[in-house]
Wavefront OBJ file of the C-alpha trace (Angstrom):
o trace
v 48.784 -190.403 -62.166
v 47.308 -187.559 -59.966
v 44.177 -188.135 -58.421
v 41.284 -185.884 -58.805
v 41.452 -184.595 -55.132
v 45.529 -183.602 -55.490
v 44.785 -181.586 -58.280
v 41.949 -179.723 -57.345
v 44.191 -178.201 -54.172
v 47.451 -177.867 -56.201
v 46.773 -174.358 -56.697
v 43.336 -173.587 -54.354
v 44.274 -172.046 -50.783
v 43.035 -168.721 -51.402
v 39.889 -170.335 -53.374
v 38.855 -173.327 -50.888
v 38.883 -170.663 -47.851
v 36.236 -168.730 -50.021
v 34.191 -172.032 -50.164
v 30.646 -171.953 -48.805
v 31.375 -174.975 -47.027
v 34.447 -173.124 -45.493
v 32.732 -170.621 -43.346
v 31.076 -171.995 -40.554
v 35.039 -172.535 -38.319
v 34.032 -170.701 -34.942
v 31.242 -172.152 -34.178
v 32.851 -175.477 -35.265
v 35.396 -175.388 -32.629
v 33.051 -174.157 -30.038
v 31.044 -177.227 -30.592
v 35.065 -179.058 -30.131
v 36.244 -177.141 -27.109
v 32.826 -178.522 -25.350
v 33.918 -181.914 -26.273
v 36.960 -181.425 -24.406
v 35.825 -180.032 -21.579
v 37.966 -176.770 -22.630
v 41.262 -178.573 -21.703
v 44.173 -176.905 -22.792
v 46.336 -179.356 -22.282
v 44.400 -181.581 -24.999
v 47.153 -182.865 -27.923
v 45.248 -182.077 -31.477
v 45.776 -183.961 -34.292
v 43.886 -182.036 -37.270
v 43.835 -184.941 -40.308
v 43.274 -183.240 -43.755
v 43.687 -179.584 -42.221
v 43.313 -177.824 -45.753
v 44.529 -174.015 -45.329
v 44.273 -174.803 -41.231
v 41.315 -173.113 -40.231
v 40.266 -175.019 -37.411
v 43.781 -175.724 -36.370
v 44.239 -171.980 -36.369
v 41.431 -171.148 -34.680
v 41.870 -174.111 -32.242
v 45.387 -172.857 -31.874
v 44.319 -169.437 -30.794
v 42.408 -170.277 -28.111
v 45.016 -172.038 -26.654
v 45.577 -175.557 -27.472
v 48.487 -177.435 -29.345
v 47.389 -178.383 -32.602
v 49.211 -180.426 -35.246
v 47.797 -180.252 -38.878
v 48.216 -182.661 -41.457
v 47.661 -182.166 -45.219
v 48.681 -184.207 -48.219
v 48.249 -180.791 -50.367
v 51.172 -178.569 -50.387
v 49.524 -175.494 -51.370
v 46.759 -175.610 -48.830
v 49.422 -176.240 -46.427
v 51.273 -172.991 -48.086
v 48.221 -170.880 -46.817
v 47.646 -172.403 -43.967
v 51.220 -171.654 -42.666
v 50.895 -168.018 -44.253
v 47.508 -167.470 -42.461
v 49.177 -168.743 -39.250
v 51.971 -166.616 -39.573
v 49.907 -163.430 -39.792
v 47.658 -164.440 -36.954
v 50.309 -164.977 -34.703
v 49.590 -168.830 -33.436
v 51.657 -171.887 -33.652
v 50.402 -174.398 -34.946
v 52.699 -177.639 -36.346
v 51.824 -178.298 -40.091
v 52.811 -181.200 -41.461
v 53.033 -182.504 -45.133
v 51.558 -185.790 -44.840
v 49.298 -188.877 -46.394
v 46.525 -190.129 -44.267
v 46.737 -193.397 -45.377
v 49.820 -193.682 -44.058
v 50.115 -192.078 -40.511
v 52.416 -193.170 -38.294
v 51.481 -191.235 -34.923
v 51.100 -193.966 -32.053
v 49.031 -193.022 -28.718
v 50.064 -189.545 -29.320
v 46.837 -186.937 -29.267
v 44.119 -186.876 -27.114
v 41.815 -185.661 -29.627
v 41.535 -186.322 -33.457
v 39.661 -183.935 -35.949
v 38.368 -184.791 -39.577
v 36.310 -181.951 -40.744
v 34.408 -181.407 -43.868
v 35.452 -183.766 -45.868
v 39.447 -183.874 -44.859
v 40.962 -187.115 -46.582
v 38.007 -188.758 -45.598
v 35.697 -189.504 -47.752
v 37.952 -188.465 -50.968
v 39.471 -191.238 -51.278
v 39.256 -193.951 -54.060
v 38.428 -197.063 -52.082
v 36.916 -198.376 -49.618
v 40.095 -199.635 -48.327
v 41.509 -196.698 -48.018
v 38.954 -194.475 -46.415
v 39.122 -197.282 -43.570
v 42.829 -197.156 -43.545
v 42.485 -193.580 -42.822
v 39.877 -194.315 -39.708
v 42.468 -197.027 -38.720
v 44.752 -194.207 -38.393
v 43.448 -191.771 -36.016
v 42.400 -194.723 -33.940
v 46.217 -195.269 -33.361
v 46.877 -191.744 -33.014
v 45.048 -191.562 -30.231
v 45.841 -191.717 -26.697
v 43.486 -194.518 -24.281
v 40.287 -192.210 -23.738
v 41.063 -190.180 -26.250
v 38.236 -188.756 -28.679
v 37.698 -188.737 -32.031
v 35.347 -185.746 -34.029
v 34.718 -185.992 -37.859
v 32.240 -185.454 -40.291
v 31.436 -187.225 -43.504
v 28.786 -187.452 -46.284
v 25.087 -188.582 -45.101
v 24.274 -191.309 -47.271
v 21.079 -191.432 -46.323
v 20.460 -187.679 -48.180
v 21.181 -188.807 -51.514
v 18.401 -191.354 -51.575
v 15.764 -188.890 -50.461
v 17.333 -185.380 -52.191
v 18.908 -184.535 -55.490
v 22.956 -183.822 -54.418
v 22.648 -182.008 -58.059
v 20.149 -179.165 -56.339
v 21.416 -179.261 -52.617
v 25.253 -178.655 -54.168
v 23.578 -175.509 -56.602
v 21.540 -174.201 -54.034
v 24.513 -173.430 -51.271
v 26.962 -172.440 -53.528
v 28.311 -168.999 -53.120
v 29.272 -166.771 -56.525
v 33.095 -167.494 -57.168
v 32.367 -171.116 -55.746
v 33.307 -174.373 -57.356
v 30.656 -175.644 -59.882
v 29.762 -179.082 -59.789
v 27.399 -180.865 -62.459
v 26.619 -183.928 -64.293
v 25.756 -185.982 -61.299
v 25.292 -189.150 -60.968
v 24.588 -191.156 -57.692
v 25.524 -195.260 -57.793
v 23.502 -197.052 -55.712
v 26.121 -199.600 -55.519
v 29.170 -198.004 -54.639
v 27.349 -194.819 -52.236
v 29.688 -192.816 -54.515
v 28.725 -189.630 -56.252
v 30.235 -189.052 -59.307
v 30.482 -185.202 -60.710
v 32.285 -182.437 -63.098
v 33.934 -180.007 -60.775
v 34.733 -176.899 -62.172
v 36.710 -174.030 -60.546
v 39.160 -171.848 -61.040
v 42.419 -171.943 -59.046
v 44.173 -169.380 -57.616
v 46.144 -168.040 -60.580
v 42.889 -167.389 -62.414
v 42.881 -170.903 -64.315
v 39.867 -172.392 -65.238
v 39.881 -176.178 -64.367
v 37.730 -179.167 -65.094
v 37.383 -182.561 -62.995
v 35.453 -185.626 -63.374
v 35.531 -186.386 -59.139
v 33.991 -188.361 -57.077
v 33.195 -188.832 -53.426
v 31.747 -191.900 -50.950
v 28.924 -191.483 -49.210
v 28.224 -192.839 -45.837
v 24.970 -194.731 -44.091
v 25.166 -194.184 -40.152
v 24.878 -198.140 -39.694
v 28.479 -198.184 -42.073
v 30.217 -195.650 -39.847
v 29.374 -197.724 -36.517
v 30.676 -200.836 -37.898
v 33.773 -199.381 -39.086
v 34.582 -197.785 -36.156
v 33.842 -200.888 -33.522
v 36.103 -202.868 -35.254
v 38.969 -200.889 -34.953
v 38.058 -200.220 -30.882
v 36.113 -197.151 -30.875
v 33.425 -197.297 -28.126
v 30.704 -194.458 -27.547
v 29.864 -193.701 -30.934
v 27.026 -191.121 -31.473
v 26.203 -189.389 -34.897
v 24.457 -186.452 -35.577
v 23.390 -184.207 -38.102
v 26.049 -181.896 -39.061
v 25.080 -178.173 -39.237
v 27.386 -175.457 -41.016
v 29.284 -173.868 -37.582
v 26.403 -175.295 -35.445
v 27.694 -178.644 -34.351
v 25.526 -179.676 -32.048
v 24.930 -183.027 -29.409
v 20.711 -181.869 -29.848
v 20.543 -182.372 -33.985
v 19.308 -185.750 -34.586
v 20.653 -186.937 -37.834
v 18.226 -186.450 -40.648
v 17.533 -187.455 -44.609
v 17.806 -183.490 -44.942
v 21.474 -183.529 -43.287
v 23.946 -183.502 -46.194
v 26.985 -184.144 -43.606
v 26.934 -186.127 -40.212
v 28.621 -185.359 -37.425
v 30.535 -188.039 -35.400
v 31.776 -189.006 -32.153
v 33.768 -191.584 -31.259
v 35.675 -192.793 -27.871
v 39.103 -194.918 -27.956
v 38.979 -197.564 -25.250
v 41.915 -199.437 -24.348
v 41.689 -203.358 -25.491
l 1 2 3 4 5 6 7 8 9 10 11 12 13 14 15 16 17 18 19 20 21 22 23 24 25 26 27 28 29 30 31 32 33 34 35 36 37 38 39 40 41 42 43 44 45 46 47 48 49 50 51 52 53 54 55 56 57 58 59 60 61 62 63 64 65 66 67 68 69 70 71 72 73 74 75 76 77 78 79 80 81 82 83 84 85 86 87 88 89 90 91 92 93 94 95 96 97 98 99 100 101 102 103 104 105 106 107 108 109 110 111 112 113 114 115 116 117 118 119 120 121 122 123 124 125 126 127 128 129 130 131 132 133 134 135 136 137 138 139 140 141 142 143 144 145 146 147 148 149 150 151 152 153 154 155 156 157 158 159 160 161 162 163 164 165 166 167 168 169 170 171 172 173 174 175 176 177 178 179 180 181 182 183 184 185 186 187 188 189 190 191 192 193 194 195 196 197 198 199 200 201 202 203 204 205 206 207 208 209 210 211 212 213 214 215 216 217 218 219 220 221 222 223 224 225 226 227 228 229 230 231 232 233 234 235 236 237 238 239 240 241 242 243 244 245 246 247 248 249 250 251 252 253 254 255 256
């Protein structure tokens, strides 16, 4: 049985890169290419790419950029939009549970949401952190973002979700916020790129900053800062907030 998050992007390249969430990519890889100290000879490993935006754009300035994707069709686009823009970029069909790249970038992205925090344990949102830790190379660094846990407890996701949503966007409604499992549960409806309309009950885990530390000490990570995480405005001077819906992290691989 499909899970809700590989049947929303069956058919949803053209649709997720219309996403409000989807716009903010140049300023996004600014914020990344002054992370790296603009090294071009930085290895990028891009886990949950989606249609490839940042890889693209990461790509065209320069740097070689791997993309990984369990969703065919988003990987369809991303290829396509690659294609017309010239770059290389390596996309790759792949589960981030089950990564098998050993010391092999020097820096690992997870943006908005890629793989992690869709999926539906616990268990396997860490396996995916496990994975990028592995990936990378001694030194290497590791940039994601992932749901503020602390918003839902001061803000209605119900309102902040209807508020930023664009006209063509998905819809999401009856929400519902367990206290007990950080997991927002809600009716996503879209429609996909051949003009279907689509219903599904989805759900996502939400993050408190003291979590996200833990997690990522235990599996070697040293250096870990979090911030809040601002549409295309990533930025080392945004403390992290109850208004933040996302927060932005940085992490450091240190040799054992």
């Amino acid at each position: 049985m499909k899970q809700w998050y590989e049947t929303l992007f069956e058919n949803y390249g053209i649709g997720y890169d219309k996403e409000c969430f989807a716009q903010g990519t140049s300023g996004e890889c600014d914020f990344i290419e002054k992370e790296i100290g603009h090294n071009k000879k930085c290895r990028i490993l891009d886990i949950g790419c989606g249609t490839g935006r940042h890889s693209i754009e990461l790509a065209r300035r320069g740097y070689t950029v791997t993309g990984i994707d369990l969703s065919e069709s988003l990987l369809k686009r991303a290829k396509e939009k690659a294609k017309e823009e010239g770059v290389s970029v390596e996309f790759i069909q792949a589960d981030a549970r089950s990564l098998t790249f050993e010391n092999a970038f020097d820096l690992v992205i997870m943006l908005c949401e890629g793989s992690f925090p869709l999926m539906e344990t616990d268990e396997m949102n860490f396996a995916i952190l496990g994975n990028a830790y592995r990936a990378l190379t001694s030194g290497g660094k590791f940039i994601f973002t992932t749901l503020n846990g602390l918003f839902p407890l001061f803000h209605s996701v119900k309102d902040f979700l209807a508020s930023s949503t664009l006209e063509g966007n998905a819809n999401y409604s009856d929400n519902s916020f367990d206290l007990m499992t950080f997991r927002d549960h809600n009716l996503t409806t879209f429609v996909d790129d051949s003009g279907n309309k689509k219903e599904l009950q989805c759900n996502e885990r939400y993050y408190v900053p003291p979590e996200i530390s833990w997690l990522l000490k235990s599996l070697g990570f040293k250096s870990i800062d979090i911030y809040g995480a601002k549409l295309g405005q990533f930025s080392r001077n945004d403390p992290l907030a109850t208004e933040d819906f996302e927060m932005l992290v940085i992490a450091v691989k240190i040799a054992r």
